[in-house]
C-alpha positions, 0 to 999 in steps of 0.5 A: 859532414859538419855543415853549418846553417846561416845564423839568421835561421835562428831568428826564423819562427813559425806559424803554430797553427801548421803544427797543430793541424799535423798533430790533429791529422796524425790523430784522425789517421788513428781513427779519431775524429778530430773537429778542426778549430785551429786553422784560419781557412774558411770552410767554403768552396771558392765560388764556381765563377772563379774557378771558371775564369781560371780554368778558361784562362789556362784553356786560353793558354795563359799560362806563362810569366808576367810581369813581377807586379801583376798584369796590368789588368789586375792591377787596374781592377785591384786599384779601383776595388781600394779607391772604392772600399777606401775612398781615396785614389788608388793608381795601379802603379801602386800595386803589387800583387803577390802569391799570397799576402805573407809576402808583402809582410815579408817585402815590407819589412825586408825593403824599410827594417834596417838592423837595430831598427824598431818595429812596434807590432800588436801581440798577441798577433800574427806570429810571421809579424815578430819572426819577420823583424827577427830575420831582418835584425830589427828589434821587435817592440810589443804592443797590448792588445787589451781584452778591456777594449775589446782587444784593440791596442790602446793609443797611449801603451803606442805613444810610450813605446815609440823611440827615436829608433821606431821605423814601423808600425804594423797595425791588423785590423780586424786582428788575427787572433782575436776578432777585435778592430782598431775602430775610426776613433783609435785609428785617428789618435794614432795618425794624430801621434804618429803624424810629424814622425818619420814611421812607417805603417804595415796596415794588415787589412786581410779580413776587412770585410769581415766586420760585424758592427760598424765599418773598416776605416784604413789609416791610408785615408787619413791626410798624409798618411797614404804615401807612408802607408803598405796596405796589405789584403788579398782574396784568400778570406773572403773568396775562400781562395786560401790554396790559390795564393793571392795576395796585394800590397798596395803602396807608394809608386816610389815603394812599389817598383821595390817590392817588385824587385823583391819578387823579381828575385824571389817569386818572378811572378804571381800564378798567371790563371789566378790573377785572371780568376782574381779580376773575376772575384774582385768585379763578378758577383759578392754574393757569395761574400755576403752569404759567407759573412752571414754565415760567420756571424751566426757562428760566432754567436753560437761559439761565444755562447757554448764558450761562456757556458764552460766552467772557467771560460770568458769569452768578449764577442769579437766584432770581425775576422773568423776567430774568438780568443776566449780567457781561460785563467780562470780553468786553472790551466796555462794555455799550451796545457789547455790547448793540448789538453783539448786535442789529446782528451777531447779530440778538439784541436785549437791554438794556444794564445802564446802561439801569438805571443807572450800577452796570449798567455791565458788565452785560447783561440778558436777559429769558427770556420767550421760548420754550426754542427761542429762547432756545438759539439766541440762545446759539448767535448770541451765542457766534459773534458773540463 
């Protein structure tokens, strides 16, 4: 039988990160010992208070539908969390919570990208940003992100890229893959540019406690621009929840009902117990967030010093996030060769930058959620396969 796939699948990418971690597993199943370096999941338990608050919840019998936004409990609890971490007012109205945070990405995009519409997304970058304006029929607009700033994007590359036909704006910050921010300064020139325009900005927000040197400012906060602002974060990174699948956007109340509608025919709802275990993260004690982003920054020290001691290597230390996206055009080898190079001969599995993008060519990028023994014996396999 001949059957045929709807054209727009072609428009579909992929996370690579997935691909590789399949490669990596094939791999330890014929008796290699593989160090994973590729995968953006911290390498904590998720804290025994949370676990707990699920698993009473289930024992309580919480364990049917809600409503398509989240428990009004939650959303209570989400919205207080951004009015604090923001400093501007957030109502619970304003939010939805969704399994994971790729579905606000995908709600977003899917509600304001209309076909032909423009989309100016940072590249390298998460790659779900440019399938996701693909899938829609918008046109996917790349924005630098530049190793000379400290991988931010600079304001003026955004002024030249904007046209008539731009209808959003998707800023990450701190960025996956790099670890670099957009900070208070850059963030305030591009409110400035993008003020009298009628743009939309998906500002992902997903590691914005994760920062190293200074503090998150939120475009949100600016005068004007929290109405038009789909602020996306979750509990996966800083909780280590990543198997939990829990997520928010928080939004306009016109926007929001929405986005819930979108979820009403796509997920229903939100895992019922984990929206419990997740009032517990978000109002129970943050020590454990503390200790973990302790714990991130010695790593990231020890991963930037190992890489710059590589023969070919040049690595900027990244000021947020869990990653560290080194310069290799000096090695001689293209990215992908590289990446697949250290996998296949060094038994060290990473990303190649291109799986982010053409401006990632050159690139690698290493995640340092795994442990200080592990990451200095990756520099060891990676500088005798060099």
């Amino acid at each position: 039988m001949n059957f045929r796939y709807a054209k727009r699948m072609a428009n579909l990418g992929t996370e690579t990160a997935f691909e590789v971690l399949a490669k990596a597993k094939k791999l330890e199943a014929e008796g290699k010992h593989i160090i994973h370096l590729e995968i953006g999941e911290p390498d904590f338990p998720t804290p025994d208070n949370i676990c707990d608050a699920a698993i009473k919840s289930i024992k309580a019998g919480d364990t049917h539908y809600t409503p398509s936004n989240g428990i009004i409990e939650l959303r209570t609890s989400i919205a207080k969390y951004m009015s604090r971490t923001r400093g501007i007012e957030f109502h619970p109205d304003e939010v939805v919570v969704t399994p994971g945070g790729k579905p606000i990405m995908f709600y977003a995009i899917i509600a304001l990208i209309d076909e032909g519409d423009e989309v100016i997304y940072p590249n390298p970058g998460f790659p779900i940003y440019e399938s996701m304006i693909k899938f829609m029929g918008g046109i996917p607009v790349p924005i630098k992100l530049r190793e000379e700033k400290g991988f931010a994007f600079d304001p003026e590359d955004l002024k030249k890229l904007i046209t008539p036909k731009t209808k959003m704006l998707i800023m990450n910050t701190p960025q996956n893959p790099t670890g670099g921010i957009l900070t208070k300064e850059d963030i305030l020139k591009i409110g400035e540019i993008l003020k009298d325009k009628d743009i939309w900005v998906l500002s992902d927000e997903i590691y914005s406690r994760l920062i190293f040197r200074g503090e998150h400012f939120s475009i949100a906060t600016i005068p004007g621009f929290k109405d038009r602002t789909i602020l996306l974060d979750g509990f996966s990174k800083y909780y280590a929840m990543t198997g939990w699948r829990a997520g928010f956007g928080v939004m306009s109340k016109e926007l929001a009902p929405m986005i819930s509608r979108l979820m009403t025919n796509s997920n229903s709802c939100t895992n019922t117990f984990v929206q419990k275990g997740c009032i517990e993260a978000l109002e129970g004690p943050q020590d454990s967030v503390d200790k973990m982003r302790a714990e991130f920054l010695a790593r990231r020290d020890i991963i930037v010093d190992g890489l710059n001691s590589i023969k070919g290597f040049s690595c900027i230390v990244p000021d947020g996030a869990f990653y560290v996206f080194p310069n290799i055009t000096k090695t001689g080898y293209k990215s992908r060769d590289l990446n697949d190079h250290l996998l296949y001969k060094g038994n060290v599995a990473a990303l190649s930058g291109t799986a982010f993008g053409e401006y990632g060519e050159g690139y690698l990028r290493f995640s340092y959620a795994n442990s200080r023994e592990n990451i200095k014996e990756a520099i060891k396999r990676i500088k005798e396969v060099i």
